[in-house]
C-alpha positions in Angstrom: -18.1 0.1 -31.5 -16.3 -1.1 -34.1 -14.1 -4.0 -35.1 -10.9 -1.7 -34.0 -11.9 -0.4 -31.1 -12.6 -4.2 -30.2 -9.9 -5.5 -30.8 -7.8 -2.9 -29.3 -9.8 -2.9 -25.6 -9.1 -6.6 -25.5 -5.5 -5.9 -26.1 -5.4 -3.3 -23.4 -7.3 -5.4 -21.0 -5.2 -8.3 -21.2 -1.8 -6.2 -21.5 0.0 -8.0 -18.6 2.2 -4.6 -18.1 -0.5 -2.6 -17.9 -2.3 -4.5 -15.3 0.3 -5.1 -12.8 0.8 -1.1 -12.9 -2.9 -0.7 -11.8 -2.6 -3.9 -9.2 0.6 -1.7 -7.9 -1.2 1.9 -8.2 -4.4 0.3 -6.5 -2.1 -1.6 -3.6 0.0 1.2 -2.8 -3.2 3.8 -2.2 -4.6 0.9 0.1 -1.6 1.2 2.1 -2.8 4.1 4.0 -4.2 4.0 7.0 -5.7 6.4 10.1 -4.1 6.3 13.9 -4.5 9.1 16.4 -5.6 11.1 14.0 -3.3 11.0 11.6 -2.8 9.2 7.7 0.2 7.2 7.7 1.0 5.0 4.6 2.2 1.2 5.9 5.8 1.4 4.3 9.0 -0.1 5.0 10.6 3.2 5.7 7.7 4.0 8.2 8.9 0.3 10.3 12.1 1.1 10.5 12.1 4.4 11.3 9.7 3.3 14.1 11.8 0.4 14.8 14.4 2.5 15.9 12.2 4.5 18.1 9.9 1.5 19.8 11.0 2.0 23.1 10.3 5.4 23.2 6.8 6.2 24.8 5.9 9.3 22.9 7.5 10.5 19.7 5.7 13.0 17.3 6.3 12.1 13.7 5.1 13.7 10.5 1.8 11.6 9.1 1.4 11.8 5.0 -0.5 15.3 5.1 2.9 16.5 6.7 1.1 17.2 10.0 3.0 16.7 13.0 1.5 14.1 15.4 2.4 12.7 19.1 2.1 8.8 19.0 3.2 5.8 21.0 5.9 4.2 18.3 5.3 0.7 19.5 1.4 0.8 18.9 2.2 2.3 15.5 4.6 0.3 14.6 2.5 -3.3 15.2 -0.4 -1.5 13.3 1.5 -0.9 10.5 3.3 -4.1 10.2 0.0 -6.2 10.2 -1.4 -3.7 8.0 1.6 -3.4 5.7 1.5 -7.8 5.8 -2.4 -7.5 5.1 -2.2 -5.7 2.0 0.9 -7.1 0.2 -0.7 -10.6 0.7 -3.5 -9.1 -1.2 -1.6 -7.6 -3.8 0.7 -11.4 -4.3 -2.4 -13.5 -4.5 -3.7 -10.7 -7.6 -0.9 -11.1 -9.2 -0.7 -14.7 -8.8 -4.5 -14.7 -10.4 -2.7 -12.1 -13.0 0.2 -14.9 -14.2 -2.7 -17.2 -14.4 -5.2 -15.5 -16.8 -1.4 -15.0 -19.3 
């Protein structure tokens, strides 16, 4: 390797920008997750939607493969709120560590 090529992966490894868009790209793949088998990604449209239908005891809902799948809303819902909690408290205290290393 020479001196260019050095100097030119330590820009790109320290490149704040750059890093925060693989923190994000890495984060947001975590979000998925399995339930009654189906892949659903812990999003905030996913909690309200099943906000609105948590006292239902059966709805069927489209998981991320776009396969229709019969679940209980309210056991969904608190599975995907702690997930959805887990992972974004992961993704803060990376970028925290992020702002640190600047």
């Amino acid at each position: 390797m020479d001196t260019e090529n050095i100097v030119e992966y330590v820009k790109t490894r320290f490149d704040h920008f750059e890093n925060k868009k693989i923190l994000r790209e890495k984060y947001h793949a975590k979000l998925l997750f399995a339930f009654s088998e189906g892949m659903w990604k812990a999003s905030p449209e996913l909690i309200s939607l099943l906000n609105v239908y948590k006292t239902e005891e059966r709805i069927v809902l489209e998981d991320e493969y776009e396969n229709p799948i019969e679940i209980n809303p309210s056991e969904l819902l608190e599975l995907v709120k702690q997930h959805h909690q887990e992972i974004m408290n992961h993704w803060l205290n990376e970028i925290d560590l992020l702002k640190k290393e600047r």
